[in-house]
C-alpha positions as CSV (number, residue, x, y, z in Angstrom):
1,X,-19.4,44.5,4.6
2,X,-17.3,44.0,1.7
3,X,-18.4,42.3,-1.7
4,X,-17.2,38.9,-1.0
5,X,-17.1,36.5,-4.4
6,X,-16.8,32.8,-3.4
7,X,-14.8,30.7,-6.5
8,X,-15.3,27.2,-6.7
9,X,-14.5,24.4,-8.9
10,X,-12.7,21.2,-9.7
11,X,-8.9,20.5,-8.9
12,X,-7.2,21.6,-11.7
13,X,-9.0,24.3,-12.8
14,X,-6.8,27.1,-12.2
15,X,-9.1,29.0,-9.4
16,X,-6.0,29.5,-7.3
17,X,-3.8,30.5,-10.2
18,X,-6.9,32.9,-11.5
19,X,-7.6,34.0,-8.3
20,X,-3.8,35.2,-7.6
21,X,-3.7,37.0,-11.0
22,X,-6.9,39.0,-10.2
23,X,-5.5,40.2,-6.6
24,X,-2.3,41.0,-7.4
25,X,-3.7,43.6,-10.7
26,X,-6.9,44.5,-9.4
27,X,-5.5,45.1,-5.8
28,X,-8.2,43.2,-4.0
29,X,-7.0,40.3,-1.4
30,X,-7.2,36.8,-2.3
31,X,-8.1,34.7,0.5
32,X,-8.1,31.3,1.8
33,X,-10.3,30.0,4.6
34,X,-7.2,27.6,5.8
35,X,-5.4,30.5,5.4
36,X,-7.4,32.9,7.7
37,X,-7.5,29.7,9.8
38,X,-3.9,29.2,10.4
39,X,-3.6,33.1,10.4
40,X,-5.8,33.2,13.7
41,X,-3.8,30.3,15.2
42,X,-1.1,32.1,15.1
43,X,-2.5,35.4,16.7
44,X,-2.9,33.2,20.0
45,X,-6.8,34.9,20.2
46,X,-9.1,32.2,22.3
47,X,-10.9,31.5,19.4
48,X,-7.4,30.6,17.3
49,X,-6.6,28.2,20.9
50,X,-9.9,26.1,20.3
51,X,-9.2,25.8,16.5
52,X,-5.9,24.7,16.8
53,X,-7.4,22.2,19.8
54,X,-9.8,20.5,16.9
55,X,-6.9,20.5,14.5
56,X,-4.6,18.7,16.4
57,X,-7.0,16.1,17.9
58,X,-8.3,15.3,14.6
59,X,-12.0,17.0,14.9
60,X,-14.3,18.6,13.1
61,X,-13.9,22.3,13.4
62,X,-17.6,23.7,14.1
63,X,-18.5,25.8,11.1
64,X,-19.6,28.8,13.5
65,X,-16.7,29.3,14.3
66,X,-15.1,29.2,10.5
67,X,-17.4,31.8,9.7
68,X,-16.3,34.0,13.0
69,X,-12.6,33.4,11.7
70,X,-13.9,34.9,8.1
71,X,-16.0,37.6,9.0
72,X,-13.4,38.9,11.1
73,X,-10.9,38.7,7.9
74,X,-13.4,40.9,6.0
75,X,-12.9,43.5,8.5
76,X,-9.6,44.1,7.7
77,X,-9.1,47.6,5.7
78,X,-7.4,45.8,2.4
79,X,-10.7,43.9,2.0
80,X,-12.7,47.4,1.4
81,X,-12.6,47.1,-2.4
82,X,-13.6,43.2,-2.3
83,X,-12.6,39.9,-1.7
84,X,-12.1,36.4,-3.2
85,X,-12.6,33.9,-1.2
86,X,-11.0,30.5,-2.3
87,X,-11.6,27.0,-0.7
88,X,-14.6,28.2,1.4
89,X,-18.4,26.7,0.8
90,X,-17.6,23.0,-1.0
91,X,-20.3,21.4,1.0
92,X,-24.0,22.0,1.5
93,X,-24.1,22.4,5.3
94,X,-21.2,25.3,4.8
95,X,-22.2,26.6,1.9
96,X,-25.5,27.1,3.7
97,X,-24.6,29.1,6.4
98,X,-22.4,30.9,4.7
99,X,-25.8,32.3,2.9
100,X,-27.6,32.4,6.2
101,X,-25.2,35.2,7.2
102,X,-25.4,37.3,4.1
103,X,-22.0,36.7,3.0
104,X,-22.3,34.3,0.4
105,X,-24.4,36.5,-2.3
106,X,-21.9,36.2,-5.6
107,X,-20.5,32.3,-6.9
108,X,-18.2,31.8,-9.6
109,X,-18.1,28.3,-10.7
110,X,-15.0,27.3,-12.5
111,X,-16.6,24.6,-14.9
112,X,-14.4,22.3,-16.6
113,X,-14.3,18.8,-17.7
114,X,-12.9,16.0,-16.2
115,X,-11.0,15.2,-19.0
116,X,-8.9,18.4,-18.6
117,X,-8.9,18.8,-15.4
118,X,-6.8,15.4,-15.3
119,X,-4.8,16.4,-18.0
120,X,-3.5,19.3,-16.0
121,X,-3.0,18.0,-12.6
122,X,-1.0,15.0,-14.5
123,X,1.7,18.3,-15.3
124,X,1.5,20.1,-12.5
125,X,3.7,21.0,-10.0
126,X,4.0,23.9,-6.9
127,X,6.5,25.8,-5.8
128,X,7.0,24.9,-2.1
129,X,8.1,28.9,-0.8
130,X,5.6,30.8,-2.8
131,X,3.2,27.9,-3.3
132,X,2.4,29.2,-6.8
133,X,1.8,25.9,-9.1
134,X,2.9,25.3,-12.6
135,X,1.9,23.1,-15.6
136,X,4.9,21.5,-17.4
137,X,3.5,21.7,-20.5
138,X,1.7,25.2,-20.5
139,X,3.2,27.3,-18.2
140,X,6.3,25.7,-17.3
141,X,8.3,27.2,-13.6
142,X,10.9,29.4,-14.4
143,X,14.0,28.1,-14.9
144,X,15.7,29.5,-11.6
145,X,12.8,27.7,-9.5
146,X,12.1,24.7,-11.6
147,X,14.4,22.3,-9.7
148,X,12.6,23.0,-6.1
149,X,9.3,22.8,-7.7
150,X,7.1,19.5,-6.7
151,X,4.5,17.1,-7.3
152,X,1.9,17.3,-4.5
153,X,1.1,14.0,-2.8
154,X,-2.6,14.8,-2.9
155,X,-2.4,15.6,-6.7
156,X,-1.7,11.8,-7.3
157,X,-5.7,10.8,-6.7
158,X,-7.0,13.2,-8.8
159,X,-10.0,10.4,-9.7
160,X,-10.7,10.3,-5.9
161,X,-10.7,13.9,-5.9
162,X,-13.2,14.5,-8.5
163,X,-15.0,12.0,-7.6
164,X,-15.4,14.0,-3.6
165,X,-15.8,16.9,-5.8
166,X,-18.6,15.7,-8.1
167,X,-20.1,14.3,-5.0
168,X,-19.6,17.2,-2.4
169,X,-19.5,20.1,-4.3
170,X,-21.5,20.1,-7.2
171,X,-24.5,20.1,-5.3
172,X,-23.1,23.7,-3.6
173,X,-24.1,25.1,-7.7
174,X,-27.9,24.2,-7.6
175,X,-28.2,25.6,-3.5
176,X,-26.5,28.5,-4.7
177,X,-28.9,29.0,-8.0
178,X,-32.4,28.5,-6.2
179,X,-31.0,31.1,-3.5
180,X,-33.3,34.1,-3.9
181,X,-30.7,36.6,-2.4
182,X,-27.4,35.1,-4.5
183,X,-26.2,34.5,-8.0
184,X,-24.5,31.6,-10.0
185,X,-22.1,32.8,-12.5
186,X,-20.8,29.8,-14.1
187,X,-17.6,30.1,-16.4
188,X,-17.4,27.1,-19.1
189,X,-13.1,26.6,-19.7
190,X,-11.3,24.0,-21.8
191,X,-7.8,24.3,-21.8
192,X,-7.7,28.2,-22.6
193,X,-4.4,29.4,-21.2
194,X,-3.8,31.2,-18.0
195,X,-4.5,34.8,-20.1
196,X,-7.1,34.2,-22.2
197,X,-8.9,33.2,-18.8
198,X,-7.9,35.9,-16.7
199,X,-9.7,37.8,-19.1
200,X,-12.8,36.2,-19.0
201,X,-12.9,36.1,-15.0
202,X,-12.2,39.7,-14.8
203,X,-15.0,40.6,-17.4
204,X,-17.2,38.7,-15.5
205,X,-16.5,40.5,-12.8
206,X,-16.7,44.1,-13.4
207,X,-19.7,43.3,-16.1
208,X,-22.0,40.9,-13.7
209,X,-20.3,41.1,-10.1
210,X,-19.5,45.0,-10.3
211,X,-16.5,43.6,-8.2
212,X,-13.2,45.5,-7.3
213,X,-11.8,48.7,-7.4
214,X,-13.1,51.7,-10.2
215,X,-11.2,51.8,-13.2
C-alpha cells in the first residue's frame, strides 16, 4: 500500500492550496475523499449506485464504505510514490477507522490561529473551473481569471466553521498522538506566504514522513 499522509486543519489555512503545490512538483496525487466519492458515482460500480442513493436522500454515507471507495483509489498506479489525502479523518469515529485499517499512520496538522484563519477567508475567493482559491490581498487571481473568480457561500460563516472545527476536529490531533502505530506532525503557520510554506511542508515531508518520490 502506498504511504498515505492525511492533512488536516482549519478553513483557511491553505491545506488545499499546499497540498496542490506539493502534487503538481513532487508528482504525487492529491486527493479528496469527495472527490474519490463523486469519482466512483460516476463509474456506475454498485458501490458508486448506493453512495449516490445516501447522497440524494440526504443520509449518512456508512464510513465502510468511504474507506472501500479510498482504498480502492490507493490502488491506482499514480498513487505508488504516495498520496495526500485532503478532507478525510475530521471526526473521531472516521478518523478511527481509518487507523483500524492501517492507512492512517502519518498526520499533518496545519495549525493556525483563528485570528488568521478569518483574516484570510475574509479575502478569499475560488476559481469556479479549476477550483483553485485566491487571497485578494496576498495572492491575488490573475488578471485574466479575476472577474469569474467568487466568494464561496460557505466561506461567509467562517465563526461557525471554526467553531465545528474546534469542536469536531481538534479532538482527531490527540487520537492521532496517543496512537502507537501513527505520528502527529504539527506545522505552527501565521500568515507566511504560499512559498515560504510550501517549503516547510515539503521538508517536513522528506525529513520526518520520508514521503514522495527520490530526489
Amino acid at each position: 500500500m502506498s504511504k498515505v499522509v492525511f492533512v488536516l486543519g482549519p478553513p483557511g489555512c491553505g491545506k488545499g492550496t499546499q497540498c496542490a503545490l506539493l502534487s503538481e512538483r513532487l508528482g504525487v496525487p492529491h486527493i479528496s475523499t469527495g472527490d474519490a466519492l463523486r469519482d466512483e458515482i460516476s463509474a456506475g460500480t454498485e458501490l458508486g449506485m448506493k453512495i449516490a442513493h445516501a447522497f440524494h436522500q440526504g443520509e449518512l454515507m456508512e464510513s465502510a464504505d468511504v474507506l472501500q471507495v479510498v482504498r480502492s483509489r490507493l490502488q491506482k498506479p499514480d498513487c505508488k510514490n504516495g498520496v495526500l489525502l485532503d478532507g478525510a479523518a475530521r471526526k473521531i469515529e472516521e478518523a478511527q477507522n481509518y487507523l483500524d485499517s492501517g492507512l492512517l499512520t502519518d498526520l499533518i496538522w496545519m495549525n493556525m490561529p483563528d485570528r488568521v484563519c478569518k483574516s484570510r477567508v475574509a479575502n478569499r475567493v475560488v476559481d469556479p473551473e479549476t477550483k483553485l482559491a485566491y487571497n485578494l490581498e496576498s495572492n491575488p487571481p490573475p488578471l485574466d481569471i479575476a472577474d469569474r473568480c467568487v466568494r464561496r457561500k460557505m466561506d461567509a460563516d467562517i465563526d461557525g466553521r471554526l467553531e465545528i472545527f474546534h469542536k469536531t476536529t481538534k479532538p482527531v490531533f490527540l487520537l492521532v498522538e496517543d496512537h502507537p502505530e501513527a505520528r502527529l506532525h504539527t506545522l505552527m503557520l501565521e500568515d507566511e506566504n504560499i512559498e515560504d510554506v510550501y517549503v516547510r511542508m515539503k521538508r517536513l515531508l522528506k525529513r520526518d514522513v520520508n514521503f514522495g518520490p527520490a530526489q
